[in-house]
C-alpha positions in Angstrom: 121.0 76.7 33.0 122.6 73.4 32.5 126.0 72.9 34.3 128.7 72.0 32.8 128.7 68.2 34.1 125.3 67.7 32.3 126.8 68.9 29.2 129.8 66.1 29.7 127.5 63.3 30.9 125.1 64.0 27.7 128.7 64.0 25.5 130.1 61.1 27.4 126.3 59.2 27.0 126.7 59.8 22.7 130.0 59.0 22.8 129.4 55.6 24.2 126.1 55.2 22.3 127.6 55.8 18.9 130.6 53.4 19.8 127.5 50.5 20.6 126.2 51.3 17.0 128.6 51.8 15.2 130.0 48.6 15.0 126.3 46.9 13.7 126.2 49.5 10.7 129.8 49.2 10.2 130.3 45.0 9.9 127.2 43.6 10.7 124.6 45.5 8.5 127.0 45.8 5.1 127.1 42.8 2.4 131.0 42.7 1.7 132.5 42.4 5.0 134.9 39.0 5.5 134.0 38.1 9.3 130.2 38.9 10.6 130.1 38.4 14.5 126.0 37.9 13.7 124.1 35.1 11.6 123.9 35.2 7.8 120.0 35.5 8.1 120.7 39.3 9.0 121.4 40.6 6.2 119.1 38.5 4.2 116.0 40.5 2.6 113.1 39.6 5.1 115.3 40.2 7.9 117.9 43.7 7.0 114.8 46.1 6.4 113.4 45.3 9.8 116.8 45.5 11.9 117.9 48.5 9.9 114.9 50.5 10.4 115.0 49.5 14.2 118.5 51.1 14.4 117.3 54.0 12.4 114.6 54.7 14.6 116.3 54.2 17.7 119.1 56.7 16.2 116.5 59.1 15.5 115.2 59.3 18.6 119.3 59.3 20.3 119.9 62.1 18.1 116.9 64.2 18.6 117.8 64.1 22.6 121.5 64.6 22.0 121.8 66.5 18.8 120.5 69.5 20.4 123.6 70.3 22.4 126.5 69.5 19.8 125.8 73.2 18.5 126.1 75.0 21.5 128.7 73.0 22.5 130.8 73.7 19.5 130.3 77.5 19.5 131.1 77.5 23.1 134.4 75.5 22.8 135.4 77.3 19.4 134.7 80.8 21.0 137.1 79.6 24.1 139.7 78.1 22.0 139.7 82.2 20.2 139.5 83.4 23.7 142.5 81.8 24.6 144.6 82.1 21.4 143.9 85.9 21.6 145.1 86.6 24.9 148.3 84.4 24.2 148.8 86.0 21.1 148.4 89.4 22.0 149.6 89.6 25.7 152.4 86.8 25.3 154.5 89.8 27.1 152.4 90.4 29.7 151.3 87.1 31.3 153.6 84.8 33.5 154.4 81.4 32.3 152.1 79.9 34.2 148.4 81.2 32.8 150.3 81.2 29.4 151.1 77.2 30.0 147.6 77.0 31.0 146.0 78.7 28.5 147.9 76.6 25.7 146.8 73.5 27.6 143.3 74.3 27.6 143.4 75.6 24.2 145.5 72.5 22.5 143.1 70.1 24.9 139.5 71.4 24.2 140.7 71.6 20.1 141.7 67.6 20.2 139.1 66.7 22.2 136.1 68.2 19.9 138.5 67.5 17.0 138.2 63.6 18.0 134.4 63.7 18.2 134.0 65.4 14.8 136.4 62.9 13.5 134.1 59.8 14.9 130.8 61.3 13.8 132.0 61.9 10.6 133.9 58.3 10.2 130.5 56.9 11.4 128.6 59.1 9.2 131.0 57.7 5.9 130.5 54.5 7.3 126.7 54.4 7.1 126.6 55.6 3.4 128.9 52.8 3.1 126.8 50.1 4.1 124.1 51.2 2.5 125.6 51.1 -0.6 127.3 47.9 -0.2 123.5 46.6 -0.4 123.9 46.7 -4.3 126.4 43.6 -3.8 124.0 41.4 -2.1 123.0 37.9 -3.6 119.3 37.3 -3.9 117.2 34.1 -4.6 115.2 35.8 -7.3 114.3 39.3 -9.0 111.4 40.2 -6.6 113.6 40.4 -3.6 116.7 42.1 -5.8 113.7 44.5 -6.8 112.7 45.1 -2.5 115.9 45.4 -1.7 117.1 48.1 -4.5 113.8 50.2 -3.4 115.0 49.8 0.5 118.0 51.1 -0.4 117.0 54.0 -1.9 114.8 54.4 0.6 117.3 55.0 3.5 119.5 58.1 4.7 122.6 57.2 5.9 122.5 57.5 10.0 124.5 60.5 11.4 125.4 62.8 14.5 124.3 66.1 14.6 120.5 67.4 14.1 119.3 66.3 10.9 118.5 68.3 8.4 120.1 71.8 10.3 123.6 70.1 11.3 125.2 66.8 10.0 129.0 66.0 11.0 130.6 64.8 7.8 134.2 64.1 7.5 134.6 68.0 6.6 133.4 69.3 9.5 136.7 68.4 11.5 138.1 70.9 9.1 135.4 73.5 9.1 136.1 73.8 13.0 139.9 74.1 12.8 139.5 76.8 9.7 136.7 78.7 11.7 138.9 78.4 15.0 142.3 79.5 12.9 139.9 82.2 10.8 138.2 83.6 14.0 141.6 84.1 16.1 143.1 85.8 13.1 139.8 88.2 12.9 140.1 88.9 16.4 144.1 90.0 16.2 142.8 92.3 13.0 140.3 94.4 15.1 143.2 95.8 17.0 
């Protein structure tokens, strides 16, 4: 069984990997940004299909090792977070102010923290289809490469964090975890 420091290195390791990327599909890759820290060239024709399918690539292989545990980590945390809320909720009486200041700690601390991560893969997710949509505003030297570049586009799914095709993050899923959290500690009170 993996221990629970794997499970944070592996977070830790796709945290910091989708904050190297995400500025180059952010700024660098899209067509109406002000400032580019990169050359021009980039995002020229000949030279955007190549870099962009490098990332792509490179992401797809990132999210095939990490996208695994996001899952498991999420039903874990969500069936904590209940956990918690249920014994606060239903033995507020009968626990000392102690485990109840814990508990809430725990509970308010492991519900931001995932909250924050959902909330990044789904900004970076948004910001992905952005750029590759900001591709329609590009200015081309003739009709051919307007042509090649309108085909590239289509051709391209925007990069995201999850497992792809089974679990994408999206800007909802922030609140698909909270309603799923709020809806299973509810559930739980019910049953008594």
């Amino acid at each position: 069984m993996v221990s629970w420091i794997s499970v944070l290195l592996y977070v830790i390791l796709l945290l910091s990997y989708t904050a190297a990327i995400g500025p180059i599909i952010s700024k660098e890759f899209r067509a109406n940004v002000a400032t580019y820290k990169t050359k021009k060239s980039l995002r020229s024709p000949k030279c955007l299909p190549v870099a962009y399918r490098s990332i792509e690539i490179m992401h797809r292989f990132a999210v095939q090792i990490f996208g695994r545990i996001i899952i498991p980590i999420e039903a874990l945390l969500s069936q904590f977070i209940v956990f918690c809320n249920f014994l606060l909720i239903r033995y507020w009486s009968e626990i000392d102010s102690t485990t109840r200041v814990l508990l809430g700690f725990l509970t308010v601390t492991f519900e931001i923290l995932w909250m924050a991560f959902l909330q990044y893969g789904g900004l970076f997710h948004m910001h992905a289809k952005r750029t590759i949509k900001s591709w329609t505003l590009m200015h081309f030297n003739n009709q051919i490469e307007a042509k090649f570049m309108m085909r590239f586009r289509k051709s391209c799914r925007p990069l995201s964090v999850g497992t792809v095709g089974y679990y994408t993050i999206t800007r909802v899923t922030v609140l698909r975890f909270l309603q799923g959290t709020l809806r299973k500690t509810f559930r739980a009170l019910l049953t008594l």
